[in-house]
ZAMARGU-4260 file (C-alpha; in steps of 0.2 Angstrom, whole numbers, plus 5000, padded with zeros to 4 digits):
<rodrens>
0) 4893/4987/5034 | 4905/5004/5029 | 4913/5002/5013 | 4929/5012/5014 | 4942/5015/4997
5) 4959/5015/4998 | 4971/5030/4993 | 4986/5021/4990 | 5000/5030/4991 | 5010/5017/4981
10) 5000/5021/4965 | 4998/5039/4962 | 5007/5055/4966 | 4999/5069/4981 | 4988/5079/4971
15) 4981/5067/4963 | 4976/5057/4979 | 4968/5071/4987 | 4959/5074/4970 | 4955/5053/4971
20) 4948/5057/4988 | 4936/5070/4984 | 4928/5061/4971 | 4927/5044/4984 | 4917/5055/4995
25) 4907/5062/4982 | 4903/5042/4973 | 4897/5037/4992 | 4909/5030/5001 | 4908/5028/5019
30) 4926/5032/5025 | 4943/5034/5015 | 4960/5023/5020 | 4978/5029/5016 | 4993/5018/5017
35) 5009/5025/5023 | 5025/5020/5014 | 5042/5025/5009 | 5044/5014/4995 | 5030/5005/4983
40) 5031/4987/4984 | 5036/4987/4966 | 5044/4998/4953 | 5027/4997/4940 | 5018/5007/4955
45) 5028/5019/4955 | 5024/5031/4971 | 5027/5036/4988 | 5021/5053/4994 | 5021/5055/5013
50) 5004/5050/5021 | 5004/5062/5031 | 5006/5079/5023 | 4992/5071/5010 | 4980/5068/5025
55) 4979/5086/5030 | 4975/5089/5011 | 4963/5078/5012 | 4957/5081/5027 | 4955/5101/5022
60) 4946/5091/5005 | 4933/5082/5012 | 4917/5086/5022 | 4910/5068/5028 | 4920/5054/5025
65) 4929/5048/5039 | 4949/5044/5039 | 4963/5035/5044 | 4978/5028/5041 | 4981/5010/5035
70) 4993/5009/5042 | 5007/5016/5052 | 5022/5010/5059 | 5026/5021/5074 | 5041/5013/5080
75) 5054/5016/5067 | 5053/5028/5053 | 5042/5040/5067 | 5044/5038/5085 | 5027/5036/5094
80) 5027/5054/5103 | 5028/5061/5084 | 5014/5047/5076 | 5003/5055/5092 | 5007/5073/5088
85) 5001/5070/5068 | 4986/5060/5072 | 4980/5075/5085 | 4983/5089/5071 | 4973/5077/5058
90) 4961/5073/5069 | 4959/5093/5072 | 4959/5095/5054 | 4946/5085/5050 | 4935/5089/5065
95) 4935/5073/5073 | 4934/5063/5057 | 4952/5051/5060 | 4957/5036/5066 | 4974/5031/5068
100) 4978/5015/5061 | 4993/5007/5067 | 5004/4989/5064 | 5021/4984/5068 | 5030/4990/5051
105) 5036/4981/5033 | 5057/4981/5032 | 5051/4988/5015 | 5049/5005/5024 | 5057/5006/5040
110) 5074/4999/5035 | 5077/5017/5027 | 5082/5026/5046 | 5098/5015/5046 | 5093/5005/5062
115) 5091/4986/5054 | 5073/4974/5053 | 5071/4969/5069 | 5062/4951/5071 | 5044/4952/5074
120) 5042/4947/5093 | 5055/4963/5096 | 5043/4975/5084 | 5027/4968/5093 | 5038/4973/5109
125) 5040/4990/5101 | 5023/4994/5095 | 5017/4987/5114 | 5028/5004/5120 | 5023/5016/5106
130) 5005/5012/5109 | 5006/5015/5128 | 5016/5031/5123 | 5003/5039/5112 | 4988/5034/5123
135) 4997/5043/5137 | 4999/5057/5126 | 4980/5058/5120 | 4977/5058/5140 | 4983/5076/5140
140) 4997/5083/5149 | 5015/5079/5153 | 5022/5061/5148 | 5039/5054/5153 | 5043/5036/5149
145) 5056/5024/5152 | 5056/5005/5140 | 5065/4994/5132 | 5063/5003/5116 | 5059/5019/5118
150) 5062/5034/5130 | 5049/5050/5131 | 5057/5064/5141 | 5043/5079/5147 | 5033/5074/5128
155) 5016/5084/5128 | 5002/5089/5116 | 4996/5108/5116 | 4984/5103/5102 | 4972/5092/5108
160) 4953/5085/5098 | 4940/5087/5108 | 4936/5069/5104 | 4949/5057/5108 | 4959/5049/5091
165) 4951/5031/5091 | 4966/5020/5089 | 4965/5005/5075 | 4980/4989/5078 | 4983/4977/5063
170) 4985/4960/5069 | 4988/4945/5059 | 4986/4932/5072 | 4982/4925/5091 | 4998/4933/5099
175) 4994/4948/5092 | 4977/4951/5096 | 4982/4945/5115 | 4995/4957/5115 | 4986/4973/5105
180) 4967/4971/5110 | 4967/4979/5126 | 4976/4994/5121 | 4965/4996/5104 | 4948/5004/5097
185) 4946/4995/5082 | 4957/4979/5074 | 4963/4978/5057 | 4968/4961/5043 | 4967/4960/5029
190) 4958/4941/5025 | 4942/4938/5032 | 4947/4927/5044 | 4933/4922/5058 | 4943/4914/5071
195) 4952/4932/5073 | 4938/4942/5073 | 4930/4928/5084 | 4948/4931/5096 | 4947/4949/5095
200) 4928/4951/5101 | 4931/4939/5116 | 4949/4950/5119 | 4943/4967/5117 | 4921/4966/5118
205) 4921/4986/5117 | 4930/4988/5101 | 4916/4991/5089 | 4923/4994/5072 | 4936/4979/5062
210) 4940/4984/5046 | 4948/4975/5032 | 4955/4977/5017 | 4951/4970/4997 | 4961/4974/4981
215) 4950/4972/4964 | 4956/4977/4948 | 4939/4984/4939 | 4940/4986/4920 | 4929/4987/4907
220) 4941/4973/4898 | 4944/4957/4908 | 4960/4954/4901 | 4968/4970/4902 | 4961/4970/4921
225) 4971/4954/4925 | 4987/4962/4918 | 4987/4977/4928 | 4984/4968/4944 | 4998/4955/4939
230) 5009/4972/4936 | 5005/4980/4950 | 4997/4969/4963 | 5007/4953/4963 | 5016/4957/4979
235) 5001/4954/4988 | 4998/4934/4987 | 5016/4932/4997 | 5005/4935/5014 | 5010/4946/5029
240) 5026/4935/5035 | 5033/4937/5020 | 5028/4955/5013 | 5035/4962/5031 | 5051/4954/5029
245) 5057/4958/5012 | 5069/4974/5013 | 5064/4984/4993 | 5053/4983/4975 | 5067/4972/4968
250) 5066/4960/4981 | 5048/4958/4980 | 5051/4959/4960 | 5062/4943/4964 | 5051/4933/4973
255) 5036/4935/4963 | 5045/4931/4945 | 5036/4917/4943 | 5019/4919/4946 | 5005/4923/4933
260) 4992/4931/4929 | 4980/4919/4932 | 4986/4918/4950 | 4984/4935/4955 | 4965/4935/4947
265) 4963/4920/4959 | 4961/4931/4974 | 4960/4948/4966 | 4942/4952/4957 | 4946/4957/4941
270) 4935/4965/4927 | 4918/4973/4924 | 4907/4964/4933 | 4900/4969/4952 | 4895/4950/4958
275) 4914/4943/4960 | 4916/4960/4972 | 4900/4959/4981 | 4906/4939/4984 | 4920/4946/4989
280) 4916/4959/5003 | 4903/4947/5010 | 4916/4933/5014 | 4922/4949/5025 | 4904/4953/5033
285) 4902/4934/5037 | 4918/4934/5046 | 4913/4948/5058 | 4922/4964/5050 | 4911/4981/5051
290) 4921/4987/5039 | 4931/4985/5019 | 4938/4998/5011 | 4943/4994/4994 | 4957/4997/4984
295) 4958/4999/4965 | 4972/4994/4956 | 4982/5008/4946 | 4983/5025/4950 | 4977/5031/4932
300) 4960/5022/4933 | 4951/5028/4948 | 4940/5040/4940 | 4931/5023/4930 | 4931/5016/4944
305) 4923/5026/4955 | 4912/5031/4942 | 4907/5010/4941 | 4907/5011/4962 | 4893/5026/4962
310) 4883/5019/4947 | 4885/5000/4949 | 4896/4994/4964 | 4891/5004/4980 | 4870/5001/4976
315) 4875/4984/4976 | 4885/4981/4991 | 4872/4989/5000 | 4856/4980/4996
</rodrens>
């Protein structure tokens, strides 16, 4: 199984992920995520550089990890013949290191170009076209298309990899995974459910990688561990149907006044030790997924923990 870390863009500022990245490389990890928002989910986090302009960084940075983005929304805030030109230029920069990570989009970010929040069997619609459009594109050549959604008028890549950008699709349930497996190199989730993975291998039998994602909170003080992941990470238990929906940090503020510490630390592995984590990514390796990449919570403690994930964590994971 790869363990992948997380550079979330929600937490800490663009030099400082790049720098985050160097040293995840450097501790061991396998590959290196990066989420792509305009807004953080709440105010406590703080950040939102572009994920884009940090990925070339990074992928300048880096030697061996391999990237991608988790994930972008290529029907709104970038229209699809764009999302294809970034992933080719990254996938140059890093010499063939990038996969492109794709989903159907959070209001949260997409609401900021003007055009209203769509409901989600239109988006799933729209990312059916952006993903035929990009897959064109990495095709080489001349690409004209005419949808529903989108319009492409005599689009084409001059900078082509010479490996094909593997494309990555976060699906969330049955419709999805009929709908995105086909067109898709690798699925993503984010719980380690075995029915999907189970769906997606029977859809999709040559997609070899599905990756998933696992917050933890690791600090040398239980308690102080707990109140940063309610801080920052409380968001995260209101699931994908709700998470998508909710247009800004205030609103997600609102709808999770009322839950407590405790809670969060329920589904978040929080404090020193490496056996609630281990438990953790091995719910994820018994479900099917190849891969996890994890995500630390709090943009000024990285360093300890990928210091904890060198010395302790990674050694672990993998005997």
């Amino acid at each position: 199984m790869m363990i992948g870390y997380t550079l979330m863009t929600e937490q800490a500022g663009p030099r400082e992920l790049v720098a985050h990245a160097v040293r995840a490389e450097q501790a061991g990890f396998d590959f290196e995520v990066i989420s792509d928002h305009y807004s953080p989910w709440l105010v406590e986090q703080g950040h939102a550089p572009n994920a884009w302009a940090v990925l070339g960084a990074v992928a300048q940075a880096t030697e061996r990890v391999r990237l991608m983005t988790y994930v972008t929304c290529p029907t709104m805030r970038y229209h699809p013949t764009v999302v294809a030109q970034q992933a080719a230029t990254v996938q140059l920069l890093s010499d063939n290191r990038f996969t492109l990570g794709l989903g159907a989009g959070e209001n949260l970010n997409e609401h900021v170009v003007g055009r209203g929040w769509p409901p989600v069997n239109v988006r799933h619609e729209m990312l059916g076209e952006a993903l035929e459009i990009i897959s064109r594109l990495f095709n080489g050549g001349y690409v004209d298309f005419v949808g529903r959604h989108f319009r492409v008028d005599s689009a084409k890549l001059w900078d082509l990899p010479s490996e094909r950008v593997p494309v990555g699709v976060a699906v969330s349930g049955p419709q999805s995974v009929e709908l995105f497996a086909p067109s898709a190199d690798a699925m993503i989730a984010v719980e380690p459910d075995a029915e999907l993975c189970r769906a997606w291998r029977t859809a999709a039998p040559d997609a070899d990688r599905i990756i998933g994602q696992l917050p933890v909170c690791f600090d040398r003080d239980e308690h102080a561990a707990m109140a940063r992941a309610h801080e920052q990470f409380r968001w995260f238990g209101g699931g994908w149907k709700v998470n998508s929906e909710l247009p800004g940090p205030s609103a997600f503020a609102g709808a999770t006044q009322f839950v407590r510490p405790e809670d969060v630390a329920e589904s978040i592995p929080c404090g020193p030790e490496v056996k609630p984590i281990v438990e953790a990514v091995a719910k994820f390796q018994e479900a099917g997924f190849t891969d996890v990449a994890l995500v630390q919570i709090g943009g000024k403690h990285q360093r300890e923990f990928l210091d904890f994930a060198r010395d302790e964590l990674l050694p672990a994971l993998r005997s």
